[in-house]
Every structure is written in C-alpha cells, then in structure tokens.
N, C-alpha and C positions, 0 to 999 in steps of 0.2 A: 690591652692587646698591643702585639708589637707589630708596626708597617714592616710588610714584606719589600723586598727591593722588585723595581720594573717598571713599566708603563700600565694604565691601566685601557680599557676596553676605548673609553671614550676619550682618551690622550690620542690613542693610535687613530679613530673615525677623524676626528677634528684636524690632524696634522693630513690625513688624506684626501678630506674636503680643501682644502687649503691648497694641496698638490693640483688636484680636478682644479680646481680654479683657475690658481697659475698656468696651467696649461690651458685652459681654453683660451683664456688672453693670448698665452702667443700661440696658436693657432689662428687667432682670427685676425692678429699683428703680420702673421707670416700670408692669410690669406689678402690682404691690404694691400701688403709690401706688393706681393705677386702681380695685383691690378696696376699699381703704379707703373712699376717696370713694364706691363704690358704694353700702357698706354704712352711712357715714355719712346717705347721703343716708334712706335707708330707713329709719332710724333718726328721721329730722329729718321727716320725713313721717310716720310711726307717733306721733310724739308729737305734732304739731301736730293730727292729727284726732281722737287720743285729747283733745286739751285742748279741741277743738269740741264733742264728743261730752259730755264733761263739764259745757261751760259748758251748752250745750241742758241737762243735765239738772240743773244749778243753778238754772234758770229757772222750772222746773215749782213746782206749791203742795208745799209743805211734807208736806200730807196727802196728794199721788198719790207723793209718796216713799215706800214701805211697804218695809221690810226683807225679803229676800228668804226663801228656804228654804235648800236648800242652797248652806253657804256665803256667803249674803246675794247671790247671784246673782240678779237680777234683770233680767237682759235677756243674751241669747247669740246671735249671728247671725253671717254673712255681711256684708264691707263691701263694698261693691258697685264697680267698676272705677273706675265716673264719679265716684266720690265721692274716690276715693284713688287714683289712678293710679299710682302711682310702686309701690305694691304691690300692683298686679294680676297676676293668673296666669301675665300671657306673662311680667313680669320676673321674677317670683318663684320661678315653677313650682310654687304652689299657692294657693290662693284665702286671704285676709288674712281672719281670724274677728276680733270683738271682744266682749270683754264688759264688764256693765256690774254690780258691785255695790253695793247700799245696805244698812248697819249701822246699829242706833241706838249714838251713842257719846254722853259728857256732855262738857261742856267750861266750863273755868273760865274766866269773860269778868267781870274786875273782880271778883271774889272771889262770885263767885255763880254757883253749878254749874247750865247751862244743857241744854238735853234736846239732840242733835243728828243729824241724819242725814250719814254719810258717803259719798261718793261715788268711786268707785275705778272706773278704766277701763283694761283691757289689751286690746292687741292680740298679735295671734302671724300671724308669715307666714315666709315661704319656704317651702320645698321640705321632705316629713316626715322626711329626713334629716338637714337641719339647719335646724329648726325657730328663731324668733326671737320671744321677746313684749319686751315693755316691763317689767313688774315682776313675772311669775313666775306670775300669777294661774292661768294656761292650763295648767301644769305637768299636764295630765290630768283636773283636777278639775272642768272646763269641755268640753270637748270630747273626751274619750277618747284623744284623740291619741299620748298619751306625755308624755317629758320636752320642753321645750323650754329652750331657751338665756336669761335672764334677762338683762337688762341692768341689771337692779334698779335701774327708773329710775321710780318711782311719779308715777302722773298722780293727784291725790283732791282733793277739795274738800270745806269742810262746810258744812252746810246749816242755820241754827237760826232758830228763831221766833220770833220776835222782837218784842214787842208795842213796836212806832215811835212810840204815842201819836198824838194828835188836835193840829192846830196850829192 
C-alpha cells in the first residue's frame, strides 16, 4: 500500500492541544501582567501624594511643626477620593487612611549639629485583607486595623532652621 500525502486525524488534535495550551499560559501571563500593573500603579499613586502631602508639610514654620505624642503622630485621616483616585474605595474596596509624623532629630550640616524636625508620611489602602501602606508606619499603631503589608518605601523630609542671614 502506498502513503497518501496530508496530515492525519491525530497530527491535527495534538498540534491543537498544543495551541489550547500555549494559549492558556499566556492568558494567565496576560492575567499576571494585569495585577502587577494594577498594583504598580497604586503604589505610584500612594507615593506621589504621600510626597505632596509631605512637601505641604515642608512648607509650614518650623515652630507649627511640634512633635507629636504617640509615636510623633501628628496628623491621621482619611484621603479623600478627589484627591487620590486611583485609591479610592470603589478600586480598592476600602477607604486609603494616611498619616503624618513629626520627630525632633539633629542633624550634622558641615560639622555643626543642627536641631531638626522630621517629616514621615504613610499611607495604607486596600481591602482589610490585604492591607498595603508605603513604609510600615500603619502596622496598627495608627489606626487599629491590624498588620499591613509594607513596601518599605519611606516618604520623610527634614525640616531645620536655619538662620539664612540679612543680605
């Protein structure tokens, strides 16, 4: 008997099983990618308003900077939708808290130890399951909440006073 030319039944299942494959890997490659970039972006949005939040409060006098109490907490709220979108309730599935600490620290500027206030600002969002802040600050000692997930990505500034002289 002579081979006809072609593919046969079970050349063509096999190469389509193969197909079905490769395509569910990148589906679930593409579904991956998708969460990353979600959670990058939340990430890149929680730091840029934590660095607004900080600069506003680089801007203030010297003397309305006064070290907190507990923890040097000085400021705990609510970030409000309009202000930060990207972690508001509906994407997050919990309301984005931030806070705002100030310490006196010293600091060595040209060999002469200067008085300073620091400035440290975290936020925390998502959902109480899987909570997210910026540098860890939230971990419960801010708002009761529990632990949350760190990215140990510290937002601070320092603040010192500085007598500029007369010109």
């Amino acid at each position: 008997m002579k081979a006809r030319p072609g593919v046969t039944l079970v050349e063509v299942m096999l190469a389509g099983s193969i197909a079905v494959l490769m395509t569910l890997a990148l589906m679930e490659g593409l579904i991956v990618a998708a969460k990353i970039s979600n959670e990058n972006s939340q990430l890149l949005a929680a730091d840029a308003y934590a660095w607004d939040t900080a600069w506003k409060w680089f801007n203030k006098k010297y003397d309305d900077l006064s070290a907190g109490g507990t923890g040097g907490i000085v400021y705990s709220g609510l970030v409000a939708s309009n202000e930060c979108p990207t972690l508001c309730r509906e994407l997050t599935g919990s309301d984005a808290r931030m806070a705002v600490r100030v310490r006196d620290v010293s600091v060595n500027r040209h060999n002469v130890v200067v008085p300073a206030r620091e400035i440290v600002v975290d936020l925390a969002w998502g959902p109480a399951s899987d909570r997210k802040s910026l540098n860890g600050m939230f971990n419960g000692a801010v708002t009761g909440e529990g632990s949350t997930r760190s990215f140990n990505h510290p937002v601070s500034v320092l603040k010192c006073e500085i007598d500029r002289g007369v010109q």
